[in-house]
FIMISE-974969 format. One record per residue (C-alpha): x, y, z. Coordinates in steps of 0.2 Angstrom, whole numbers, plus 5000, padded with zeros to 4 digits. Example, Ala and Ser with C-alpha at 12.3 -4.5 7.8 and 13.67 -1.06 7.14 Angstrom:
<nodes>
+------+------+------+
:    x :    y :    z :
+------+------+------+
: 5062 : 4978 : 5039 :
: 5068 : 4995 : 5036 :
+------+------+------+
</nodes>
This chain:
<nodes>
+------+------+------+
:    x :    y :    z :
+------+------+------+
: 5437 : 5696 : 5480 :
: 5421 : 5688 : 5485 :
: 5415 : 5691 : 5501 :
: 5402 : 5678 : 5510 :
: 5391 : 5677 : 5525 :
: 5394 : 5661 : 5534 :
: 5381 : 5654 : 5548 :
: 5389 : 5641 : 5557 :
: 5379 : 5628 : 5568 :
: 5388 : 5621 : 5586 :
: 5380 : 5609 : 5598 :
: 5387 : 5618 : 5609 :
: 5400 : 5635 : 5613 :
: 5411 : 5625 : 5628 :
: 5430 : 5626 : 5632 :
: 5434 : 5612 : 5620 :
: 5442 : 5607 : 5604 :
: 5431 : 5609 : 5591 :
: 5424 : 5625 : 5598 :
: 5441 : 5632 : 5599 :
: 5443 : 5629 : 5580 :
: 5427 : 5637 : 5577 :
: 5434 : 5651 : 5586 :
: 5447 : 5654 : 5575 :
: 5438 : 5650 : 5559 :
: 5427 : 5665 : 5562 :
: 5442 : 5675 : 5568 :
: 5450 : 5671 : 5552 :
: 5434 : 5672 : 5540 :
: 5431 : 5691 : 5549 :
: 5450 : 5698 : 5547 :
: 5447 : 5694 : 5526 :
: 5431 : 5703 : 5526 :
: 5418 : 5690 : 5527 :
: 5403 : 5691 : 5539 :
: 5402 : 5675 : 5551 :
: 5388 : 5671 : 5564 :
: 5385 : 5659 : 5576 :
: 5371 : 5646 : 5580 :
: 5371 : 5638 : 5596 :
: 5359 : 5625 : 5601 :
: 5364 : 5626 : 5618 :
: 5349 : 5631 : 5629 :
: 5362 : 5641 : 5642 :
: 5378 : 5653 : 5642 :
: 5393 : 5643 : 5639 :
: 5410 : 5645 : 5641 :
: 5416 : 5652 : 5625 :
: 5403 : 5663 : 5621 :
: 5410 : 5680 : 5628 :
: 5423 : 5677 : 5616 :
: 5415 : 5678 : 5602 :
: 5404 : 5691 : 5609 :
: 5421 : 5699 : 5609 :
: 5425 : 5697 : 5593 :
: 5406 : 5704 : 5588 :
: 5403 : 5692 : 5581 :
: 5384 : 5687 : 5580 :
: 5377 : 5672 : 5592 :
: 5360 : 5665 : 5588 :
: 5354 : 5655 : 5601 :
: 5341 : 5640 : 5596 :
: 5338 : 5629 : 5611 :
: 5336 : 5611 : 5608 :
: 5336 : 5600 : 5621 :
: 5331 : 5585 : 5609 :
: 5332 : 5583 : 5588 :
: 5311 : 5578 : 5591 :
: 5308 : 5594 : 5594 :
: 5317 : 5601 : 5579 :
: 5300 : 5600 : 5567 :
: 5291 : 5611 : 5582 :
: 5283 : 5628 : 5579 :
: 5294 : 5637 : 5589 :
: 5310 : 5629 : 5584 :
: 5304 : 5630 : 5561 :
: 5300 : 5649 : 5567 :
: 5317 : 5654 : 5577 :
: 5326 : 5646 : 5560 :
: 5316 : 5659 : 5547 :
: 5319 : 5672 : 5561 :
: 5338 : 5668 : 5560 :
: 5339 : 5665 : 5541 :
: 5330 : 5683 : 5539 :
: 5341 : 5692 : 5548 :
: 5359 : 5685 : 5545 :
: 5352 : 5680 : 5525 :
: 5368 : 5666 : 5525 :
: 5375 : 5658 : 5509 :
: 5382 : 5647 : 5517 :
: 5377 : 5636 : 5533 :
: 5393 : 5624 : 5541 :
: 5387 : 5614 : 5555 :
: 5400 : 5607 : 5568 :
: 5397 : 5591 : 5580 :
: 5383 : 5580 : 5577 :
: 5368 : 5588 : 5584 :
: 5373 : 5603 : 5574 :
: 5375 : 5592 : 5557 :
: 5355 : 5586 : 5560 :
: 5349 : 5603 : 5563 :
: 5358 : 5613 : 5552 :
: 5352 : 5600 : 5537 :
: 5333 : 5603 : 5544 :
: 5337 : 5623 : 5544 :
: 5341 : 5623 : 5525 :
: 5323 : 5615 : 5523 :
: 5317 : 5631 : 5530 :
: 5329 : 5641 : 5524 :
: 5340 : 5637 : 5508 :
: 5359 : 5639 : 5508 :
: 5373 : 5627 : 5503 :
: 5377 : 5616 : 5517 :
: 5396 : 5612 : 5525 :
: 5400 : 5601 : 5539 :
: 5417 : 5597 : 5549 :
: 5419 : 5582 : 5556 :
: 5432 : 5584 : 5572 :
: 5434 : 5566 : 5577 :
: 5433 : 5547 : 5573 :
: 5423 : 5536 : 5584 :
: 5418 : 5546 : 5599 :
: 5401 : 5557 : 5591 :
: 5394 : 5545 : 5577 :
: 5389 : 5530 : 5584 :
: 5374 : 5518 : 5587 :
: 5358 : 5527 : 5581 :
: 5367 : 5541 : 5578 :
: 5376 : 5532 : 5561 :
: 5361 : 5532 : 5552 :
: 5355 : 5549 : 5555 :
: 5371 : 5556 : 5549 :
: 5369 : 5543 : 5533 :
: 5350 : 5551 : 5532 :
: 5355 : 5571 : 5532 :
: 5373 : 5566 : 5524 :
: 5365 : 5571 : 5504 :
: 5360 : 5586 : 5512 :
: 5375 : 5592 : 5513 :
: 5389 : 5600 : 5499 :
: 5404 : 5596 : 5507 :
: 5412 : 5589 : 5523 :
: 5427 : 5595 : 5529 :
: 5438 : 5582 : 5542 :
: 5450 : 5586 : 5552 :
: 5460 : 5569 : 5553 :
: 5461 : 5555 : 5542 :
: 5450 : 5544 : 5555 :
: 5438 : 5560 : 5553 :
: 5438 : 5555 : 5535 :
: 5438 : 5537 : 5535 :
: 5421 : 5540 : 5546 :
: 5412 : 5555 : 5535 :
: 5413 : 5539 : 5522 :
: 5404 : 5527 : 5532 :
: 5393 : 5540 : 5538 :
: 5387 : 5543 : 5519 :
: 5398 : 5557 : 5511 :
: 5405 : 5552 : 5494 :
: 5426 : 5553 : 5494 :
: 5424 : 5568 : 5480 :
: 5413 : 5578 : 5496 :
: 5427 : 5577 : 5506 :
: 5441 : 5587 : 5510 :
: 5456 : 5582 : 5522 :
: 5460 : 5599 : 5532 :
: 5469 : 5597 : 5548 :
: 5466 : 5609 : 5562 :
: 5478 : 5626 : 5564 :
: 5482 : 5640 : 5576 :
: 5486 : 5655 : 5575 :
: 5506 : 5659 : 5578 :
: 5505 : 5675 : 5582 :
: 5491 : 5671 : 5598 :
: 5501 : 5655 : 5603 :
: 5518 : 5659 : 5604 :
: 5533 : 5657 : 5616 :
: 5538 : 5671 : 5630 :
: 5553 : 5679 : 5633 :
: 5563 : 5671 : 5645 :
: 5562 : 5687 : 5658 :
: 5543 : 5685 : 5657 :
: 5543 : 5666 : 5657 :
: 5551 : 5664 : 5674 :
: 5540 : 5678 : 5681 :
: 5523 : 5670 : 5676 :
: 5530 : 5652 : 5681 :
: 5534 : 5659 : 5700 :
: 5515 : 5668 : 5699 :
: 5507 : 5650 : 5696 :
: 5519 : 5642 : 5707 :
: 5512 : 5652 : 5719 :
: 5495 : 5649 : 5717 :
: 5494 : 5631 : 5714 :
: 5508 : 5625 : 5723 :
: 5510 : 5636 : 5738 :
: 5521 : 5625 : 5750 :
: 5534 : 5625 : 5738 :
: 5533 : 5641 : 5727 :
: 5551 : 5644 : 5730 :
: 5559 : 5629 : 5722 :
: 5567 : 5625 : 5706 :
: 5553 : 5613 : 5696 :
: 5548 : 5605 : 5681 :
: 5533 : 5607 : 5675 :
: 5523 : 5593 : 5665 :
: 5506 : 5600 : 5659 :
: 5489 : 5596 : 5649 :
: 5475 : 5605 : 5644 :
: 5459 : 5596 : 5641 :
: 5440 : 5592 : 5647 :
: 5442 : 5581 : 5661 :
: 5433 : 5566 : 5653 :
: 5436 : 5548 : 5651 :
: 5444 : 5550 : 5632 :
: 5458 : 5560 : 5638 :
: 5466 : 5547 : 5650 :
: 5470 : 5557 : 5663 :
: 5473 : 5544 : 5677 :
: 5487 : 5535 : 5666 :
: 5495 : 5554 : 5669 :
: 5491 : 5553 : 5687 :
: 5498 : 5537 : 5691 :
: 5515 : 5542 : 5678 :
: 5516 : 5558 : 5690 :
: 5515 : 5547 : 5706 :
: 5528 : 5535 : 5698 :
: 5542 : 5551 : 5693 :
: 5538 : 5559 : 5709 :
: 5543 : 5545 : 5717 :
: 5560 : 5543 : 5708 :
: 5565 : 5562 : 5710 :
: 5562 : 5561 : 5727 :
: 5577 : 5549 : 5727 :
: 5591 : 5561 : 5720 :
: 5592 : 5575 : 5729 :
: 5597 : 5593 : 5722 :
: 5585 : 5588 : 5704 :
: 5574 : 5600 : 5701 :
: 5554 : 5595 : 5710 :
: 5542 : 5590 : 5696 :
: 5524 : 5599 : 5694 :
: 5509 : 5592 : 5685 :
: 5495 : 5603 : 5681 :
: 5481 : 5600 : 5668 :
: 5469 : 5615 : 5663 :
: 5451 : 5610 : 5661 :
: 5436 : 5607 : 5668 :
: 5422 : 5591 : 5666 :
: 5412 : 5579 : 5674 :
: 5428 : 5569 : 5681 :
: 5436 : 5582 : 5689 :
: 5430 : 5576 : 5707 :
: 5436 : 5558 : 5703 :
: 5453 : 5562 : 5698 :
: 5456 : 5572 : 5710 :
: 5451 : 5558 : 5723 :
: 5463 : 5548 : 5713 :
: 5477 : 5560 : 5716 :
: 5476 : 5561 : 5735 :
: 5475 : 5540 : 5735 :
: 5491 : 5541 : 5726 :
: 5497 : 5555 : 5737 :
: 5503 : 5568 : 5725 :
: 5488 : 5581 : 5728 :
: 5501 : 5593 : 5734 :
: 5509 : 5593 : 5718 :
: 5495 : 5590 : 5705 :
: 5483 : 5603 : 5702 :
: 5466 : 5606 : 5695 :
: 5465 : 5623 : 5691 :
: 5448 : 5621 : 5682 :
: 5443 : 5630 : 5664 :
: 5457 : 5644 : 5660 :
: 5453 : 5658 : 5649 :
: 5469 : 5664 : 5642 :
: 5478 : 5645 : 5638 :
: 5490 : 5657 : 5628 :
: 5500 : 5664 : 5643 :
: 5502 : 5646 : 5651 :
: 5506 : 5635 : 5638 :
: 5523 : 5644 : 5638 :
: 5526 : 5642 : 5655 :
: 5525 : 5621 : 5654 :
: 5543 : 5611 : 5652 :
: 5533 : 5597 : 5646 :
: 5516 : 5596 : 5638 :
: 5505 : 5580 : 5639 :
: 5492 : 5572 : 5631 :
: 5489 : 5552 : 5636 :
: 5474 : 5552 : 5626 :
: 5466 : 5534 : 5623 :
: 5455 : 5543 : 5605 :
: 5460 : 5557 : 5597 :
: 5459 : 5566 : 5578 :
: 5471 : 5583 : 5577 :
: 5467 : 5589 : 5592 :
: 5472 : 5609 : 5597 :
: 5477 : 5608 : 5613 :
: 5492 : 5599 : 5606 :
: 5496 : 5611 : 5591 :
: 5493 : 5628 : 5602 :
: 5507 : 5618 : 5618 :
: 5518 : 5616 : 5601 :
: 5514 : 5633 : 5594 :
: 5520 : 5640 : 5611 :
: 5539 : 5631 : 5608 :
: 5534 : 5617 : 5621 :
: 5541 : 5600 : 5620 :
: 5525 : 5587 : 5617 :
: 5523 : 5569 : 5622 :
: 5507 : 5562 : 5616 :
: 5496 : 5545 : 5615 :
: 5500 : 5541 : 5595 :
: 5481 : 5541 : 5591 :
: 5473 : 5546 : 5576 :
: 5486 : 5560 : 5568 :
: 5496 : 5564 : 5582 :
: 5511 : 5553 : 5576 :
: 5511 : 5563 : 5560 :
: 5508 : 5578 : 5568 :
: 5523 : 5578 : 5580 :
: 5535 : 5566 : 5570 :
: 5553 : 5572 : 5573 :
: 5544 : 5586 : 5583 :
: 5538 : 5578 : 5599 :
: 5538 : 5562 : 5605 :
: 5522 : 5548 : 5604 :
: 5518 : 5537 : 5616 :
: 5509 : 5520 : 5614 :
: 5493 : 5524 : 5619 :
: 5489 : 5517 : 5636 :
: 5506 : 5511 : 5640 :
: 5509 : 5515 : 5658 :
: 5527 : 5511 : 5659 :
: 5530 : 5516 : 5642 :
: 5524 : 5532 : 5647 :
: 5535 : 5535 : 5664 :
: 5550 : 5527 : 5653 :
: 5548 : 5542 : 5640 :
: 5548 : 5555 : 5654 :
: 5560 : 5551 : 5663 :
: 5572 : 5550 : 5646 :
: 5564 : 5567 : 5642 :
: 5564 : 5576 : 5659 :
: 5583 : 5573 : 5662 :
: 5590 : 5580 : 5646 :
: 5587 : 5601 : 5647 :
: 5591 : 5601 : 5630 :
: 5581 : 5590 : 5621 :
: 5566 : 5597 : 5629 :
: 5571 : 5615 : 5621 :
: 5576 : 5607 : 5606 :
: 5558 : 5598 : 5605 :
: 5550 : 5615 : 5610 :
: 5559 : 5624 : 5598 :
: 5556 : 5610 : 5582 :
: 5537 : 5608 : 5588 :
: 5534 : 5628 : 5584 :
: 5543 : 5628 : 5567 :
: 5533 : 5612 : 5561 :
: 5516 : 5622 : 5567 :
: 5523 : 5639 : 5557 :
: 5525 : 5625 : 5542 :
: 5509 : 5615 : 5541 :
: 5498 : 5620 : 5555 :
: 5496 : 5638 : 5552 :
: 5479 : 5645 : 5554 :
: 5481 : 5656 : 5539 :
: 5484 : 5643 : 5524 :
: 5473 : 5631 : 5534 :
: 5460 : 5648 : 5534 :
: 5464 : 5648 : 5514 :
: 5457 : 5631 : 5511 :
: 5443 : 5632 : 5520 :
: 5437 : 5648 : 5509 :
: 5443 : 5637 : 5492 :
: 5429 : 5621 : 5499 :
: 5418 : 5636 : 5502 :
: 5421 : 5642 : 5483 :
: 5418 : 5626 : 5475 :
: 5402 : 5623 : 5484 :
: 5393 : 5640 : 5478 :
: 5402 : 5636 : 5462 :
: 5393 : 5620 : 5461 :
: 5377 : 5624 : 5468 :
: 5363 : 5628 : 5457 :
: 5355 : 5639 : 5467 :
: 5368 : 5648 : 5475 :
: 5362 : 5666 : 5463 :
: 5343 : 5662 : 5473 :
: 5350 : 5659 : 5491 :
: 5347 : 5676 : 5499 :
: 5332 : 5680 : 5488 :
: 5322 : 5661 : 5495 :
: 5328 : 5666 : 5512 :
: 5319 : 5682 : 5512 :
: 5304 : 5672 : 5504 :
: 5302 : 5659 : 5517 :
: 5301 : 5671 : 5532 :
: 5292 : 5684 : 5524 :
+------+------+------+
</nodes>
């Protein structure tokens, strides 16, 4: 079997989704015997980068605080002092900025180029739009993750035979459910440390995981907690409720204000950024994720790869994702929202049943190693059809010589 060296460009190496996916992709690529390596065009350490130090695998770091400065001196001769070292044959650029700079590096330095699209309407927009139609023949393929992903590598310039539909994936084996001995111990250890006052008492525990930015929606899950709270209180002996959402971002101060307004700061907490997501999905009853935009987004298939019933806004492929496995919510809707909950949250049942459901449709469609699989076959194709794909390594040696 062939075996490639793959440079992958990132805007950035932060705690979210499409950083997350690139993650595993170099996890996966590595355990079949490819070489990966990793571009950053983040200026300073982020949040993600020890593990893929971790990993060994290979970070490049080329700071670029604008795409004006991507003809400079300095940033043409840090590309030929990458592309010399690593000698990719393939470059795949994630997130926009990375998309523009990746297609000036194979300037410099020639390899076949890959993008992924992760989302529909949040990164190309405005000026944006027409510099992704300008770099788009640049590029070889485009992978997208949804099908808005797709609909939007089209109107950003990609012909249909360049794209290929691959949803996200996780790994099965990194995201999976806990014994029931170790379950309860770790939900009495976060008990009490986020809700001290009453670490004691039964609870149910409705969760998310997410940066804490206007997309996800997180106040529509503030003022549903508020609402539920309120109605538990009313029948006594049920179980308490606990909400808690893992993330960090720049309206973290806000919500939290928000939560003390509503008066539910004793029972909602803001842990921050969490480095091992794995051991506390499994501890959630409930995961939630009332966002107003989405594509395929992994914090919802690692919550269902951890056997946890999901209830989440039915944006972009969510309803597809967790038809008959989960349960969509209109996007936005309030009462809808507090209506499903409270259906869900009184029927013990149901949320194991869910759980259960969610992990077998991720072992089914979702699993990091077919998903690993297709991404390796778009690679394929491209060297296949690219003509200098025999002169690669030999122009790269060339140009920074």
């Amino acid at each position: 079997m062939d075996r490639y060296r793959i440079l992958f460009f990132t805007s950035s190496l932060r705690t979210g989704g499409a950083e997350r996916h690139l993650l595993n992709l170099c996890r996966h690529l590595r355990s079949a015997g490819h070489e990966t390596a990793v571009c950053t065009l983040s200026p300073v350490e982020d949040g993600l980068e020890r593990f893929f130090l971790d990993e060994k695998i290979q970070i490049f770091r080329l700071p670029l605080g604008s795409l004006r400065f991507l003809p400079a001196p300095r940033t043409v001769s840090g590309i030929r002092r990458i592309a010399g070292i690593f000698k990719p044959q393939i470059v795949h650029a994630h997130l926009f900025h990375a998309e523009v700079a990746a297609a000036f590096a194979t300037l410099v330095a020639p390899a076949p180029l890959v993008a992924t699209r992760h989302s529909a309407g949040l990164e190309f927009r405005g000026w944006r739009t027409l510099a992704a139609r300008l770099v788009s023949p640049r590029f070889a393929a485009c992978i997208a993750v949804s099908k808005g992903a797709a609909e939007e590598a089209l109107r950003t310039g990609f012909p249909p035979a360049k794209i290929a539909l691959i949803p996200n994936a996780v790994d099965p084996g990194r995201f999976r459910p806990l014994a029931e001995a170790d379950r309860e111990k770790g939900r009495a250890a976060l008990a009490a440390e986020l809700y001290p006052e009453a670490a004691r008492r039964p609870f149910l525990l409705i969760g998310s995981a997410g940066g804490l930015k206007p997309v996800k929606n997180y106040p529509l899950m503030l003022r549903a907690a508020s609402r539920l709270a309120s109605e538990r209180a009313s029948r006594p002996g049920a179980p308490e409720l606990r909400f808690v959402i893992f993330g960090e971002g720049e309206e973290r101060s806000a919500y939290e204000r928000l939560g003390r307004e509503l008066g539910i700061d004793r029972i909602f907490s803001f842990p921050g950024s969490m480095d091992n997501l794995e051991a506390l999905y499994p501890l959630l009853d409930v995961f939630l994720l009332p966002s107003l935009n989405e594509g395929l987004p992994m914090a919802l298939l690692e919550a269902m790869s951890s056997g946890v019933a999901c209830v989440a806004s039915d944006v972009g492929d969510v309803g597809e994702v967790i038809a008959g496995a989960g349960v969509a919510a209109p996007p936005g809707d309030e009462d809808a929202l507090v209506e499903i909950l409270q259906r869900l949250i009184a029927q013990e049942d149901r949320i194991k049943e869910l759980g259960r459901k969610a992990r077998v449709r991720v072992l089914e469609r979702y699993n990091v190693d077919i998903w690993g699989e297709r991404i390796l076959a778009v690679y394929r194709s491209v060297l296949r059809r690219t003509p200098q794909k025999n002169e690669t390594s030999r122009l790269s040696r060339n140009i920074t010589e």
